[in-house]
N, C-alpha and C positions, 0 to 999 in steps of 0.2 A: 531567400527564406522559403519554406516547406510548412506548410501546416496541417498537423496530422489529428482526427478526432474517432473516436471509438465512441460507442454506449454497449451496455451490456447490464441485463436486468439478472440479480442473482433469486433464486429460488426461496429466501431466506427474510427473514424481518430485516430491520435497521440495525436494531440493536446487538442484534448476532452475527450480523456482517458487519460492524463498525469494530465491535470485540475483537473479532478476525481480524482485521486490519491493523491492529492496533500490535498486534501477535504476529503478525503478518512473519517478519524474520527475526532469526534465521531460517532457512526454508528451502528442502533438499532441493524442489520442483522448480525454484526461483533463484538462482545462488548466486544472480551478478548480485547481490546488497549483502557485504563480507561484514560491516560493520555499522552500528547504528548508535549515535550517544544524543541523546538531551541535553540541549546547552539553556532551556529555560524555558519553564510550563507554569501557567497561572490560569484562574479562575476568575472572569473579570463581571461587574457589577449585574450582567446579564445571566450568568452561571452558566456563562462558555468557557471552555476548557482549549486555552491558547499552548499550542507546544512548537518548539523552536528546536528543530534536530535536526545533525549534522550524520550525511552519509557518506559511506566508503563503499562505492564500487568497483567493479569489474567488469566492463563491458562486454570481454570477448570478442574484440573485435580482429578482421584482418592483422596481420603483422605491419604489411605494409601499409592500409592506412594507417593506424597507429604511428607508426614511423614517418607517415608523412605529415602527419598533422603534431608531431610529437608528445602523442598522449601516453602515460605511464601505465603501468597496466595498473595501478590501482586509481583510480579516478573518484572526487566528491563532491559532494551536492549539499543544499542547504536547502530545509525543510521546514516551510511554516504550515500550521495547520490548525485550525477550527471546529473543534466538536461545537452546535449548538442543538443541543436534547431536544428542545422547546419546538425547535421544528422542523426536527428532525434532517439532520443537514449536517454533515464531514466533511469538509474543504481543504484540500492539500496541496499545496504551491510548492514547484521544486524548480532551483535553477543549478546550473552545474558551477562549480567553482573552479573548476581546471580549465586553461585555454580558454580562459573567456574574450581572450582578443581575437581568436582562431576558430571558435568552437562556444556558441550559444545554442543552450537546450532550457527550456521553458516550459515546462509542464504542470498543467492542473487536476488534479481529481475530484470529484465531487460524488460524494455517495449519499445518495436523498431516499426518502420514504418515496417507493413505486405513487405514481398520482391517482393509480385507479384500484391499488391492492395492496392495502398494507401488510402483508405477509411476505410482500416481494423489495427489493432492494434494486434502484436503478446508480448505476457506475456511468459517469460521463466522462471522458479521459480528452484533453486536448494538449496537445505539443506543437511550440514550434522550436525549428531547428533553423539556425542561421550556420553556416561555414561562408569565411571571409579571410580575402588576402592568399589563399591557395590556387592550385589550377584544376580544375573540374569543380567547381563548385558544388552546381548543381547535381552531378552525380555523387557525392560522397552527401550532401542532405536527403538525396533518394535514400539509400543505401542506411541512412540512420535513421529515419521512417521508416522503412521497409524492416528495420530491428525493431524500432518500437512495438509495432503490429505484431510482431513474435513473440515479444517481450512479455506483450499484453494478456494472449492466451496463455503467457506461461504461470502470468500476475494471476488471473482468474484461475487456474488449475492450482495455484499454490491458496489461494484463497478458501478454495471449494476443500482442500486438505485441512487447511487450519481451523474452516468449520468445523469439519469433522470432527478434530482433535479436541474443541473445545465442547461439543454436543457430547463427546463421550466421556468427558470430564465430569460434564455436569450431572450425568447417568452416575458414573462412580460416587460421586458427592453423595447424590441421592440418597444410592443403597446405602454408604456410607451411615451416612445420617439416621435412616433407618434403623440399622441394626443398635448404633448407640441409643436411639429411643425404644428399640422394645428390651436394652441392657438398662435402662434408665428406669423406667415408669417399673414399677409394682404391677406383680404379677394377681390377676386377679384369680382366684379358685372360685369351685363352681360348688356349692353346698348339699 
């Protein structure tokens, strides 16, 4: 077993990084996650916001490991996750579904309000990686930590993109909006 852990403080609030995440895919910068469906989201007596989704990956990995571990190339994951507003906390649990006799991955996110700067957004990432019953073990769990950590600034560049995209939405909206209220409100003349 491998245990791999990242943090990474985004530049941004909670609420505009938890947005982005949420938006996260599809995503040119990020494109192993090909597929993403909700199998069940609820709001429970706390007004946390519980969602239950099911992913389709694409690891990119070697031909030959792949072959040797006989992973397909579309590979998925099942995803629980935890918005709780109140205190400011996103918790996202993903284990892989494929080859789980051959190939355990266990990853957690956790994106929290910065403890010293609320304007900032802290990512805490932990994975383990179990491969079992093959021969090199421990070299093919290097090798899928050693992706993770790629993965991860690829996670955060695809992230820091979907800000983007949703910061200049909300600009659009704006003007948007603007313009229909000075079409709206009466025109005042000056006498």
């Amino acid at each position: 077993m491998r245990i791999w852990t990242s943090e990474h403080t985004f530049e941004h609030s909670w609420d505009t990084v938890v947005t982005a995440a949420w938006r996260k895919y599809p995503n040119p910068l990020n494109p192993s996650v090909v597929g993403l469906d909700v199998l069940d989201r609820s709001i429970d007596a706390e007004g946390k916001l519980k969602s239950h989704r099911l992913m389709s990956t694409s690891w990119g990995m070697p031909g030959w490991v792949a072959k040797l571990i006989g992973m397909q190339e579309t590979a998925f994951a099942s995803e629980h996750s935890v918005v709780d507003p109140k205190n400011k906390v996103f918790t996202l649990n993903s284990r892989n579904l494929t080859l789980s006799n051959v190939l355990t991955v266990n990853e957690q996110l956790v994106y929290c309000q910065h403890p010293t700067d609320p304007n900032k957004t802290l990512l805490k990432q932990e994975a383990t990686v179990t491969v079992s019953g093959l021969p090199l073990c421990s070299k093919l769990e290097k090798m899928m930590t050693d992706a993770m950590n790629n993965n991860a600034n690829k996670g955060r560049q695809a992230m820091e993109f979907v800000i983007d995209k949703v910061k200049k939405e909300a600009r659009e909206l704006t003007t948007e909006a603007h313009k229909c209220m000075d079409n709206v409100l009466p025109k005042t003349s000056s006498l």
